[in-house]
C-alpha positions as CSV (number, residue, x, y, z in Angstrom):
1,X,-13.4,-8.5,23.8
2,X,-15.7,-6.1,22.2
3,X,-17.8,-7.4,18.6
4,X,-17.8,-4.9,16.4
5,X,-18.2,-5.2,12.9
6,X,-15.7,-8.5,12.2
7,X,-17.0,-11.1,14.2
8,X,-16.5,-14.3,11.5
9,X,-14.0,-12.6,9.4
10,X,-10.9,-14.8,8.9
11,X,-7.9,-12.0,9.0
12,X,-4.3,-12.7,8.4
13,X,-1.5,-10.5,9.4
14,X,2.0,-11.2,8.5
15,X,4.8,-9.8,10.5
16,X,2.2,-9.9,13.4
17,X,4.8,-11.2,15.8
18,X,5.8,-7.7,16.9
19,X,5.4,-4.0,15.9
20,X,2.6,-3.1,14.1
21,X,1.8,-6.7,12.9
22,X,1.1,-7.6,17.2
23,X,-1.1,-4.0,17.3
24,X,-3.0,-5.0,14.4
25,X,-3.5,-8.4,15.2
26,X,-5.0,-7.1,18.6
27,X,-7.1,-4.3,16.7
28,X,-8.7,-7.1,14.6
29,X,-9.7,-9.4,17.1
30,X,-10.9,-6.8,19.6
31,X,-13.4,-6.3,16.3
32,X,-14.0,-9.5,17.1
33,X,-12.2,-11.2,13.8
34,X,-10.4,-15.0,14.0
35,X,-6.5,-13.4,13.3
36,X,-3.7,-15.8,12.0
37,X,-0.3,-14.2,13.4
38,X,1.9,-14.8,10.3
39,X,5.6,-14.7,11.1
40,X,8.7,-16.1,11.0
41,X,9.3,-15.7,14.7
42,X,7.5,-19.0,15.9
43,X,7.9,-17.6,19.4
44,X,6.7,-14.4,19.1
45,X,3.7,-15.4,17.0
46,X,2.6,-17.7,19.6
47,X,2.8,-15.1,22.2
48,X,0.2,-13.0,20.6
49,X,-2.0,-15.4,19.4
50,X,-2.2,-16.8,22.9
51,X,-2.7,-13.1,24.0
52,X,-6.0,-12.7,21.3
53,X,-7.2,-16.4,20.5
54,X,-5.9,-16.5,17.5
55,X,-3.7,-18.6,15.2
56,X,-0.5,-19.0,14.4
57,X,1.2,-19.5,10.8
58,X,5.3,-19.8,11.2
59,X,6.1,-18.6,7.7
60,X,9.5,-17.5,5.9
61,X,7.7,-15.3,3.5
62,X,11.2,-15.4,1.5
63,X,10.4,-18.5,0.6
64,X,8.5,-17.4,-2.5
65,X,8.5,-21.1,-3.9
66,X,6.5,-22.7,-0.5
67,X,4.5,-18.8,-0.2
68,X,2.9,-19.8,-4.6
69,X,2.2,-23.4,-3.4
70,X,0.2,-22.6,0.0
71,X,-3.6,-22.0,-0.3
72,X,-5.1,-19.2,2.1
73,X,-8.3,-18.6,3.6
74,X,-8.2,-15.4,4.3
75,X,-11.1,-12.2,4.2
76,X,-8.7,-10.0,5.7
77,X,-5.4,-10.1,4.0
78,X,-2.9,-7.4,6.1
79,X,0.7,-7.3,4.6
80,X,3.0,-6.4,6.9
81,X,6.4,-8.0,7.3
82,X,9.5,-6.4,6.5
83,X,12.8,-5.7,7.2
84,X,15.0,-2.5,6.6
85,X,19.0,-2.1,5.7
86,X,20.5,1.0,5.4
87,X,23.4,1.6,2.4
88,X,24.4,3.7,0.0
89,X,23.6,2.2,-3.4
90,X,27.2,1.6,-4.5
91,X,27.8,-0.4,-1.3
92,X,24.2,-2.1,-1.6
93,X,24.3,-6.0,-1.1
94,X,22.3,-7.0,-4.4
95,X,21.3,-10.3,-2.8
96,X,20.3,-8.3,0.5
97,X,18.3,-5.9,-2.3
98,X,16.9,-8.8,-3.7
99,X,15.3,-10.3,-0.6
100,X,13.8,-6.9,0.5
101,X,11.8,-7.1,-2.7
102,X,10.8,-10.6,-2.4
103,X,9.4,-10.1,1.1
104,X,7.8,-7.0,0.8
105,X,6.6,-6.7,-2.9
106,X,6.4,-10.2,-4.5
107,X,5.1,-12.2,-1.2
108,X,2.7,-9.9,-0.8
109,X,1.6,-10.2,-4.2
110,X,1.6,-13.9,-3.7
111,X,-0.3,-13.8,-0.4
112,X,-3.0,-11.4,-2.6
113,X,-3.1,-13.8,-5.7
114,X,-3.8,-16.8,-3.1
115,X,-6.2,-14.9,-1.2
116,X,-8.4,-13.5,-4.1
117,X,-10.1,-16.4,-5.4
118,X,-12.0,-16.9,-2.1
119,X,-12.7,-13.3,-1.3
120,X,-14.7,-13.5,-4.3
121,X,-16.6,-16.3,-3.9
122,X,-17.8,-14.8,-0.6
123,X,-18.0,-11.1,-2.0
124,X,-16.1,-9.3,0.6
125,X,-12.7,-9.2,1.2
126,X,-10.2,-6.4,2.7
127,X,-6.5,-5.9,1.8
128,X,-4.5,-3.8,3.9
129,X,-0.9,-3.2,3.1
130,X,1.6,-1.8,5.2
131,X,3.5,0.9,3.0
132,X,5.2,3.8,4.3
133,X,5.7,7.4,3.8
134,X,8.6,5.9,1.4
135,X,6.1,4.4,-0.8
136,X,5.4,8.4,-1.5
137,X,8.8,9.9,-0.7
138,X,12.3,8.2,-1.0
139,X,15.4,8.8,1.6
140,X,19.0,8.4,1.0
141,X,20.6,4.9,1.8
142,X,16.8,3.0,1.9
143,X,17.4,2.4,-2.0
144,X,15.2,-1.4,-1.7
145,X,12.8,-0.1,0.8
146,X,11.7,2.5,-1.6
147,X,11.9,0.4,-4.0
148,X,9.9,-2.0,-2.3
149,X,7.2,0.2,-1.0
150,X,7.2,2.3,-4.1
151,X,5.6,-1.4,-5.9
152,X,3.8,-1.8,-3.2
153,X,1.7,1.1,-3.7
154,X,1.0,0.2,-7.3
155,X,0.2,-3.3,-6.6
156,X,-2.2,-2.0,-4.0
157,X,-4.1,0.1,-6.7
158,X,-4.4,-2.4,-9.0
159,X,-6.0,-4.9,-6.4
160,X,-8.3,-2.3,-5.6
161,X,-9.5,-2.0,-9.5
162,X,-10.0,-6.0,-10.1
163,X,-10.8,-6.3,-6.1
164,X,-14.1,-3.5,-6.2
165,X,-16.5,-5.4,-8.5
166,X,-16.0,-8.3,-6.3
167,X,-16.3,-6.5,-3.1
168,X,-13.1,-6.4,-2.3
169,X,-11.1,-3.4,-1.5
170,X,-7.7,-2.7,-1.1
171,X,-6.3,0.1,0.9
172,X,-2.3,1.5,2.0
173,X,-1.5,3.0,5.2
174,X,1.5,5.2,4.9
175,X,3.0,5.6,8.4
176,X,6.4,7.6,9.1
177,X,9.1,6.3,11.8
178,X,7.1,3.7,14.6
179,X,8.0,3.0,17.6
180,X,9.1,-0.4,16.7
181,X,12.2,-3.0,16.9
182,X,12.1,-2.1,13.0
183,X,13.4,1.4,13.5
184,X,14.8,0.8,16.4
185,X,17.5,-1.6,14.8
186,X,18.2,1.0,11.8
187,X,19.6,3.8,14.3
188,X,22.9,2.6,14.1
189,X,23.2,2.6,10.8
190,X,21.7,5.5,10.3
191,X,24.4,7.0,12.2
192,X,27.2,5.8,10.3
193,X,25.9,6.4,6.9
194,X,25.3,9.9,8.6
195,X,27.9,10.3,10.3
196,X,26.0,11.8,13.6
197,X,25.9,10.3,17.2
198,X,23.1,7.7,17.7
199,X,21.6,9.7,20.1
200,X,20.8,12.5,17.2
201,X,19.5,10.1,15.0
202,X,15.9,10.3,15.8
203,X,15.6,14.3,15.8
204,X,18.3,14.8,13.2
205,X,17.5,12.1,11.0
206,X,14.0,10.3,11.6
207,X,11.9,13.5,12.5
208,X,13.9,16.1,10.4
209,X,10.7,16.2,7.9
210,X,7.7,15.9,10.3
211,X,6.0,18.7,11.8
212,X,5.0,16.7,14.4
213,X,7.6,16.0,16.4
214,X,7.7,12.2,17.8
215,X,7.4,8.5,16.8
216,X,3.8,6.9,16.1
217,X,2.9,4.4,18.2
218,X,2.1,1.1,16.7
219,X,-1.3,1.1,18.0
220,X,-2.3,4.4,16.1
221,X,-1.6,2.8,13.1
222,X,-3.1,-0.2,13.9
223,X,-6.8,1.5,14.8
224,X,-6.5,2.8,11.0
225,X,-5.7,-0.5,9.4
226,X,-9.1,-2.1,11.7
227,X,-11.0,0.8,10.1
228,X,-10.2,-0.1,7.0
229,X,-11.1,-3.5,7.4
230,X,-14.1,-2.7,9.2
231,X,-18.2,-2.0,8.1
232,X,-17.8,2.0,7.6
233,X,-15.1,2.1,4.6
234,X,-16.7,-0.2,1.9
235,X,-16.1,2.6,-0.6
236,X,-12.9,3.2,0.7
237,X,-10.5,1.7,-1.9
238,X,-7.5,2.0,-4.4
239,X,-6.0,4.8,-1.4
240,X,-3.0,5.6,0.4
241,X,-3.1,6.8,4.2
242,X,-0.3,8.9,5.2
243,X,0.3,8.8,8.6
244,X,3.6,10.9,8.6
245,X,2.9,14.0,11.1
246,X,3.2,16.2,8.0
247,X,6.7,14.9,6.1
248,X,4.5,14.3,2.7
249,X,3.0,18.0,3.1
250,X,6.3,19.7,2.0
């Protein structure tokens, strides 16, 4: 692996299983950072941490109790997981709503509160999080995800105002539709709420908005996430990357 610019950074990534967690995982070490592959799928964690040297943390970020309790070394803090449901807000499980928020708005908050306290003491810490062109833009039927990534972005900004004088910064990236197991299992739902064919669903639905026409791949968003992390973007903080071929420009 090539060293460039990490080498002795600690770097967690939750989610990093699959998707864009695995292609940021694999960004950060080829920068030559130690990465803990944070996920719930034990399995798939290991694969990639076998694949890069790294770690592996088998976490259910849902469990918010264990997630307050648990110390972490971290000077790379990427927040990642997630999970997506598709509903009309009248028909919206409010436990399902619930858990969206606690894994993608309060456990990251948790992870950043943990990680904080060391990434001062050293002086130089990173936080990444994984929003979305909803945490700019909302969509029909994604009622917690917006919700969700909507926080997100505030939480973000506020890191990055207590984080700077400490040298840490804290940064979104804003991606539209990935190619990943994420989107990929919404399509069906997105054509019933929709009432389309499946097959219509990514050009009717997913791309309606963007000017460019296709999916970003996982590792495109993941080479932005390792420049944020990396020497170059030190006064890079308190932002939001949109990486939505265009959608937001409307």
């Amino acid at each position: 692996m090539s060293m460039t610019g990490l080498e002795g950074r600690r770097a967690v990534v939750t989610g990093g299983a699959s998707g864009i967690g695995a292609a940021c995982a694999r960004a950060l070490a080829d920068r030559g950072a130690e990465v803990v592959v944070a996920d719930v799928d034990g399995e798939g964690a290991h694969r990639i941490a076998s694949e890069i040297g790294g770690e592996v943390w088998e976490v259910d970020l849902s469990d918010l109790t264990m997630i307050a309790a648990t110390p972490l070394r971290a000077d790379i803090l990427v927040n990642n997981a997630g999970i997506q449901t598709v509903s009309p807000i009248e028909e919206f499980d409010p436990d399902r709503f619930r858990l969206m928020l606690d894994l993608m708005l309060v456990a990251p908050f948790l992870l950043v509160r943990a990680a904080l306290p060391g990434m001062y003491e050293r002086g130089w810490g990173r936080v990444v999080n994984i929003s979305s062109v909803h945490g700019v833009r909302a969509s029909p039927f994604k009622s917690a995800y917006v919700a969700a990534k909507h926080g997100l972005e505030g939480l973000s900004k506020v890191t990055a105002l207590e984080g700077g004088p400490h040298g840490v910064t804290s940064n979104c990236v804003n991606p539209g539709y990935v190619r990943t197991p994420l989107v990929e299992k919404q399509i069906a739902d997105q054509a019933r709420v929709h009432d389309i064919p499946e097959r219509d669903v990514v050009e009717k639905i997913m791309l309606t908005e963007s000017v460019i026409k296709r999916l970003l791949e996982p590792g495109e968003v993941a080479d932005l996430v390792a420049w944020l992390c990396g020497p170059s973007s030190s006064m890079v903080t308190g932002a939001s990357y949109l990486m939505d071929g265009g959608w937001s420009a409307r």
